[in-house]
N, C-alpha and C positions, 0 to 999 in steps of 0.2 A: 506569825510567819516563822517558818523554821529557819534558822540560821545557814549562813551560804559554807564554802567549802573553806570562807577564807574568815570565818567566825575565831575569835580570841580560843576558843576551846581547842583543845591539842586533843589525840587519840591518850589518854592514860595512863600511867603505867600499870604494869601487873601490880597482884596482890605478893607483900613479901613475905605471905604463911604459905598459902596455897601456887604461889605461883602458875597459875592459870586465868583465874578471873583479872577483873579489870580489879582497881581500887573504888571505893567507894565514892572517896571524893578528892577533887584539888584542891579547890581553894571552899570552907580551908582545908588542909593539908589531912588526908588520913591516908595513912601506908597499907588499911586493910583492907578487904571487902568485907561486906556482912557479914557472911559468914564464917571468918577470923576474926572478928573483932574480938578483944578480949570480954570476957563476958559471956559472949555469943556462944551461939551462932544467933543472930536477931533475922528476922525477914525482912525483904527492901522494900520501902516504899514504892510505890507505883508511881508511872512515870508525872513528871507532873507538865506536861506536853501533850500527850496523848492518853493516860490512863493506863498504859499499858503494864501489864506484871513481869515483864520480859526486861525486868532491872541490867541497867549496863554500867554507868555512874552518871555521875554529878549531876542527880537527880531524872536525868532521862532513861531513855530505853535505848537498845540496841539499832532502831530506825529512827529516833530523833537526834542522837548525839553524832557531831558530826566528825568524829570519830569512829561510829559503828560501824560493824560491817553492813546494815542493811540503811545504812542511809542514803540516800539518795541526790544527786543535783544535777546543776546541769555543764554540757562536756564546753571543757575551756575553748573549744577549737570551732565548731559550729553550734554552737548553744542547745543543743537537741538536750533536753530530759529525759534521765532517768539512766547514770553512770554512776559508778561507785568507785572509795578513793582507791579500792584493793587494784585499780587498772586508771588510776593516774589520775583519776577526772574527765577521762576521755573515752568517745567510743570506739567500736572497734575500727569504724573504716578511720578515721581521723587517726587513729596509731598507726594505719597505715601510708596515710598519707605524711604523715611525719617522719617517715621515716624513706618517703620516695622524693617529697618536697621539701626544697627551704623553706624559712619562714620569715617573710616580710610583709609590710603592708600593701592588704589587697585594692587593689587601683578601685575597684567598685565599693567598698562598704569604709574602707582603712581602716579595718584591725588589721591588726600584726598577729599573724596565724600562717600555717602554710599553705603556701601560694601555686599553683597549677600552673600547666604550660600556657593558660589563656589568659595569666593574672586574675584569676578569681579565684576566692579562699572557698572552702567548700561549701560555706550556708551561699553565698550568691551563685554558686553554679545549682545548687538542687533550686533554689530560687526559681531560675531559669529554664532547669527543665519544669518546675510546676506550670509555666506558663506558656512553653514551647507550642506554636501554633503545630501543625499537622502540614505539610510539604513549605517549610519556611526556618532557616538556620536558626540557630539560637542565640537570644540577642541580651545579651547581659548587661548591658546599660540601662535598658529600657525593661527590664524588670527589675531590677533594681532599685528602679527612679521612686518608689514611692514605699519602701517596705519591703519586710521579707517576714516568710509566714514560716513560723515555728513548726519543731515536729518533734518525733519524738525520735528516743538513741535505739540504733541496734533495731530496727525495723526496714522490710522492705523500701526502695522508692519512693517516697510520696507520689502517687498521681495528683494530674494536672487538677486543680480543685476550681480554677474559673473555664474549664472544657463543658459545655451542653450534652449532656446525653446525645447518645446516637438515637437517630429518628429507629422506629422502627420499621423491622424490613420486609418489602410487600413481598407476599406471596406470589411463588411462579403462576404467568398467568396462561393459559394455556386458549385457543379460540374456543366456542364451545359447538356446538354440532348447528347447520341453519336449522331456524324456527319454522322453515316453509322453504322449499324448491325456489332456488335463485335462476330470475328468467331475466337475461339483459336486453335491456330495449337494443331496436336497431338505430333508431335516430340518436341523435347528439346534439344537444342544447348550444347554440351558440352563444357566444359570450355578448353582452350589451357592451362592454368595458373590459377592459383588460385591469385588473386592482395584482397590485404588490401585497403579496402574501408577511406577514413576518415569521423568519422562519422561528425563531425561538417559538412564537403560541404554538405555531403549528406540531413542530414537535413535541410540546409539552402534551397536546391534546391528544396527538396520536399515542403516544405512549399506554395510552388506555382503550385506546379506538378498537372496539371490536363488534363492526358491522356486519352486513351479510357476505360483503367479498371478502373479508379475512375467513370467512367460516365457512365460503364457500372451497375458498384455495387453499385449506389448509394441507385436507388429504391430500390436494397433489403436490402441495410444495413438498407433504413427507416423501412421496411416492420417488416424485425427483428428485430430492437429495440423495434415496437409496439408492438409486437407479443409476446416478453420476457420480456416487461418492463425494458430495458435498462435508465439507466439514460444518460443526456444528455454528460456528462462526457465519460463513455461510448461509446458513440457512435462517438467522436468525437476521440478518439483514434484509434477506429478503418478505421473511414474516412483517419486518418492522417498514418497509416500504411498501408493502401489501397496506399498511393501517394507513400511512400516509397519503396516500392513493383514495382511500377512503376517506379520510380526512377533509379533503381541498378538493374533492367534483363534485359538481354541479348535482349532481340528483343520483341517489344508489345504486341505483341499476343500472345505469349507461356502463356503457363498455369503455374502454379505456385507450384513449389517444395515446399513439406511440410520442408525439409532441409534449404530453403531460410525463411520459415515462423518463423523459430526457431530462427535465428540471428536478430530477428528485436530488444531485448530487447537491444540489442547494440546501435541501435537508437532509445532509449525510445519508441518502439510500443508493440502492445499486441498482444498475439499470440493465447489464442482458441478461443477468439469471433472470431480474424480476419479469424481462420482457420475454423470457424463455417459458416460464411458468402463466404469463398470462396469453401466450398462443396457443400452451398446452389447453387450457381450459376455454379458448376462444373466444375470448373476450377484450385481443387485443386490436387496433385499428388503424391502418396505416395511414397517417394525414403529412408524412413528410415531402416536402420540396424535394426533388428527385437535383442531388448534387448540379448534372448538365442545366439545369433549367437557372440554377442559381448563376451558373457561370454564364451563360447567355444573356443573361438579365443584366449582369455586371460588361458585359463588352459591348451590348448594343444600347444602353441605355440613353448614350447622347447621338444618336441618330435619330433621322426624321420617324414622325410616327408613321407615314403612309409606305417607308421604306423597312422600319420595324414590326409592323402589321405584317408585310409579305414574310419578312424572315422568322416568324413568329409559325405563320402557317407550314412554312417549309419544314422548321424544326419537331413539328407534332408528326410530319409523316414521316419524318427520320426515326423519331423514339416510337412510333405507335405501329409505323409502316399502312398502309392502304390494301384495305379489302376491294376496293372497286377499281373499275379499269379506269385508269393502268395500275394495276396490281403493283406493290411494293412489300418488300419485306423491312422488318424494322431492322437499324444500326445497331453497333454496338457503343455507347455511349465515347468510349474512348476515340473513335473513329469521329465521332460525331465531332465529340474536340477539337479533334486535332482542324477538321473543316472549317468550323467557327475560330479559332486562332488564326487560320492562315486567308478567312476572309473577309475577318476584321478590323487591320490595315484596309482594305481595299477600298471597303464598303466606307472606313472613315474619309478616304481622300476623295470620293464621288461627291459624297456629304457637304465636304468645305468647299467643291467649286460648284457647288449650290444645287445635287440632284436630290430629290426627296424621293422618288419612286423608283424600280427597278424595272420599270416601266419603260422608263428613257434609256436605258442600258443598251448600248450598240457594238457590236463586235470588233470595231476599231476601239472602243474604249474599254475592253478586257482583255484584249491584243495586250493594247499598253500598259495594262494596273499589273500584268503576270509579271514576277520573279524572273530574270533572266534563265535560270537554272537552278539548277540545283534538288534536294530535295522539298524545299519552298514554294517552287513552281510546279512540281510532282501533286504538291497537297493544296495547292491554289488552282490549280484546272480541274482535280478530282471535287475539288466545292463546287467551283464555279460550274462544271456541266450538269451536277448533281441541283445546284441550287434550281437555275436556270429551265432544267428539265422538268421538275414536279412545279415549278408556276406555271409554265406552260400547258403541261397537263390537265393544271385546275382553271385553263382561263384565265390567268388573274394577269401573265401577262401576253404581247400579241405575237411575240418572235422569241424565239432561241438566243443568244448571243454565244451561245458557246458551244452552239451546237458544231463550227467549223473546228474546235481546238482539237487536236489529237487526242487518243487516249492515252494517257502517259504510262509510261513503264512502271514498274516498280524500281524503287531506288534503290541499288546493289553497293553495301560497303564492300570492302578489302577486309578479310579479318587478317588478322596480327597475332602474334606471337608474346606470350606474359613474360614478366621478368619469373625465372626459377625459384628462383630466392622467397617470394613472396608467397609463392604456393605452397614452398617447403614448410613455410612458417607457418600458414594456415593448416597444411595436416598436421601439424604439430600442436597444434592449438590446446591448452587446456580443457578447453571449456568440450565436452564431446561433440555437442552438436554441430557446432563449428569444425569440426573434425568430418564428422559421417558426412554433413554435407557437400563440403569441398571433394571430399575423397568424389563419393558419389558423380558428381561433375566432371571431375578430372578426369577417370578413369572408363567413366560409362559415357561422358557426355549428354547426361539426362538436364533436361530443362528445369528452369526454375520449379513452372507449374506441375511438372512431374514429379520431382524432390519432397513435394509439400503434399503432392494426393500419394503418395505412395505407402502403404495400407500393411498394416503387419501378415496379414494373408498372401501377401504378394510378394514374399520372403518363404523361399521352401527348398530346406535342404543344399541352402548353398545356392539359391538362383533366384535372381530376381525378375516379374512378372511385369513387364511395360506393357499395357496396349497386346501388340500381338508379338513383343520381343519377347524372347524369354535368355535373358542375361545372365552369365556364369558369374558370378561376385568375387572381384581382384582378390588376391592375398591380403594387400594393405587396407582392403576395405573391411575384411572380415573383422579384423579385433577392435577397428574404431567401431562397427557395428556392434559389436558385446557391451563395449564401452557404452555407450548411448543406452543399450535396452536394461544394464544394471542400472543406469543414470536415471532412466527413467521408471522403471520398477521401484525404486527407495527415494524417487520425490512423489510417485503418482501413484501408490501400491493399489488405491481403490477406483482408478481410473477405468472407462469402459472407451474411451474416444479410442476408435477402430484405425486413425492415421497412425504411421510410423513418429514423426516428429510432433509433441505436443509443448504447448505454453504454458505455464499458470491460467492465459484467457481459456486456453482452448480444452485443457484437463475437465473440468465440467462439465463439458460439452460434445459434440460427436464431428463439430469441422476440424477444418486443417487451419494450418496456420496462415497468417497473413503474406503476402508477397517479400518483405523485408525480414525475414526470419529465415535463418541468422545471419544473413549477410550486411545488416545492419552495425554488426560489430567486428566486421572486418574491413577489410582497403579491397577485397577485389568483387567482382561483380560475374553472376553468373553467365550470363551471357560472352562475357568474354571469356571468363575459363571455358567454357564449351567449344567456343570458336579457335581457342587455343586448342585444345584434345582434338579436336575434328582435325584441324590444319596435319596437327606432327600426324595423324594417322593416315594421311593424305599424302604426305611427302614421304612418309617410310615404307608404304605401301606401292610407290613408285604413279600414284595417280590412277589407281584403277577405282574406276566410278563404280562398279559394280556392288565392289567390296565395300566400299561406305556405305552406299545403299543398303545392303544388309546386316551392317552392322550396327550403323547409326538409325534405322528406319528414315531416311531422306530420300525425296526425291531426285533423279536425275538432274532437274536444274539446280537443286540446293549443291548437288553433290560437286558440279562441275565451278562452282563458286568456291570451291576450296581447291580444288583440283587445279586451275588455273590462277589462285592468289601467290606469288612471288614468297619464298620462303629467305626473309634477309633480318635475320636476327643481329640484334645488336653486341654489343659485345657483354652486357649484364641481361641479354634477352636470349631464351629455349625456351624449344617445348615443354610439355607439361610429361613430368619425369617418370618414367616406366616404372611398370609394378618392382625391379629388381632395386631401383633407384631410391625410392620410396621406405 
């Protein structure tokens, strides 16, 4: 073994002929080298360590004496191999770190070396990065706890040496073309059993799954992402819900329940591209509960059956409407609601004092179950002649009861006047769209549902296109509108949706936005900004119906509801503020 740094043997002196070489030997004592010795020059023995001819003294060579310049050991500071005395015994990071760190003992190993801001001397931090898991801090105590694995001086990092190779990485997979013309059944297997999927299998399996519907929809999932400007993201979810879809039904070829499209977020997929792309290809199937029908089921549930039976047939001709006499046209769902909310109190208090059928139903007793007033009573007589009149119709029962009730009016608010302040705030809005809409409202009095269809085509030259209006566009409206169309050029550059206001949902795609867009993230409501703009234009205009008329497109009774509402602002309450204002 070769001698360590701290070996009895000292570096030599020179020779005192030549003053260059080393001396030959110390002990014992010669002042010459070989080749001063007197007598000499003699040749030096070879080393007697290593063999070597590359004579230094006291019988070694220049890489065994631990003096030489080429010998070697290891660095006092992190034990790394392979430092020479000409740089201290130390390597180079370790001179560096001696010279940014003190030097006490390290809390993890206890040498006395210099110590880091973590208390760890440098061999247990390189320790700890060899064993640093991958998203998990580094934990120095706990590599530490059993050893520290040597390295060598003045080399790269160690890498981690207990890390696994990285798996190898699957090639992109791409669908491949169908093997045979993909023909989807029209029927649909019912389920025996309904069984809980686990999502993990599932998605493991789909990761691979490429049957004939992924290779059927491939070309048009490309065709649609080009088409909508889908991002690659995007489309790769919907590829990857495409497999899972494949994955978890019943038999290959069946077409695809919009009910199955709905459970995908269970295994992380997406569901209206994917449902956009599987009507494109038509292969999609509509098996959902129509919302009213849920909500009918939820308010009539605990009433009689023979009284739930009648109201069950009434609500089919409401949604379906009646081709035979007497002829019916279908509702509008929302309509429908509001009929079933306001006669279901009713039908509950018949219930508790014991009628099961609306059969027994007599006109003194829907006299009595009506609402005194209000708009409650408005939408409780509009049921109940409605209800009343299609059993009739069908036989099911033998009288009218509501055939004496009036027909009721429509129910007429008061419109009012907005606080200023509020409005000011919302066309000042940051956000654009909260801007162009409000303007829009204020200024034009356009409706919610108008706001939301209003179509970059219907924008020309400074004019905007309603129906059969055609609308000069305020000043203040104009540069929230620039606002908006730069806003949405540099979020939706690839966008083809033909609305003026689009969503994240709706950029994809070719609808409008939802009803609550943007007024979701504001305090006011459109409806009442409009009714605010109508008012002051009513009041400034000194009440001439004509002129709302065609300015607003209202009719004469809408108009004369403004014309005749009481203009009594409060003292933090106006009109909605002219373009000069603005």
């Amino acid at each position: 073994m070769r001698p360590g740094p701290d070996a009895p043997l000292r570096p030599p002196p020179k020779c005192i002929g030549c003053q260059s070489a080393k001396v030959a030997w110390s002990k014992p004592r010669v002042d010459y080298c070989y080749a001063c010795l007197p007598g000499g020059p003699f040749t030096p023995p070879p080393c007697r360590a290593c063999g070597s001819t590359a004579y230094f003294s006291q019988g070694l060579c220049d890489a065994c004496h631990p003096g030489g310049p080429r010998f070697l050991s290891s660095c006092t500071s992190c034990l790394a191999w392979g430092v020479f005395r000409q740089h201290n015994w130390m390597c180079w990071i370790c001179r560096w770190w001696a010279t940014h760190f003190p030097t006490s003992p390290c809390d993890y190993c206890g040498r006395t070396a210099p110590v880091g801001d973590a208390g760890a001397c440098r061999l247990c931090l390189e320790q700890a990065r060899m064993l640093h898991e991958p998203g998990h801090g580094i934990d120095l105590a706990g590599a530490n706890k059993h050893g520290q694995q040597m390295f060598l001086a003045n080399m790269p990092t160690p890498t981690r040496v207990l890390r696994p190779p990285p798996p190898p990485r699957r090639p992109k997979r791409r669908p491949s073309a169908p093997s045979r013309p993909f023909t989807p059944v029209d029927g649909i297997q019912s389920e025996l059993f309904a069984m809980t999927l686990d999502p993990q299998i599932v998605t493991e399996r789909a990761r691979w799954e490429d049957g004939e519907l992924t290779r059927h929809c491939h070309q048009i999932v490309r065709e649609h992402a080009a088409k909508h400007g889908w991002s690659t993201r995007q489309r790769n979810d919907v590829v990857r819900s495409l497999r899972l879809l494949q994955t978890y039904r019943s038999r290959p070829e069946e077409r695809i329940r919009v009910t199955d499209v709905l459970t995908l977020p269970t295994y992380t997929g997406n569901i209206v591209s994917t449902m956009d792309v599987l009507e494109a290809a038509g292969l999609l199937v509509e098996d959902r509960i129509p919302r009213i029908q849920t909500y009918f089921t939820s308010k009539t549930r605990h009433l009689p059956q023979p009284m739930r039976a009648q109201l069950e047939t009434w609500l089919s001709v409401m949604m379906d409407g009646s081709a035979t006499a007497p002829r019916r046209r279908q509702r509008a769902p929302v309509n429908i609601r509001q009929q079933i909310h306001a006669l279901t109190p009713i039908l509950t208090t018949w219930a508790d004092q014991g009628t099961t059928s609306l059969a027994e139903v007599s006109s003194g007793m829907v006299a009595d179950a009506l609402p005194a007033s209000g708009h409650h009573r408005t939408t409780a007589v509009t049921g109940m002649r409605s209800l009343f009149s299609i059993l009739k119709s069908l036989k099911i029962t033998f009288q009218n009861p509501a055939r004496a009730l009036a027909s009721p009016g429509t129910a007429v608010s008061t419109p009012l006047p907005l606080d200023t302040a509020a409005v000011r705030a919302a066309l000042a809005s940051p956000d654009p769209a909260i801007a162009l809409a409000v303007a829009l409202v204020a200024f034009h009095a356009l409706t919610n549902l108008q706001v939301r269809r209003v179509q970059l085509t219907d924008i020309i030259d400074g004019r905007l296109q309603v129906g059969d209006r055609n609308i000069p566009l305020a000043d203040p409206v104009r540069p929230r509108l620039r606002a908006w169309l730069d806003h949405r050029a540099k979020t939706w550059p690839n966008t083809i949706n033909p609305y003026l206001f689009v969503t994240r949902r709706t950029a994809p795609r070719l609808v409008h936005p939802g009803a609550q867009f943007p007024w979701k993230r504001t305090t006011l409501r459109p409806q009442a900004l409009r009714e605010d703009r109508i008012l002051a234009e009513a009041h400034a205009g000194g009440g001439d119906v004509r002129q709302l008329c065609d300015l607003f497109g209202m009719s004469v009774e809408g108009a004369n509801r403004y014309v005749t509402a009481p203009l009594t602002p409060s003292p933090t309450s106006a009109a909605t503020p002219t373009s000069d204002q603005a």
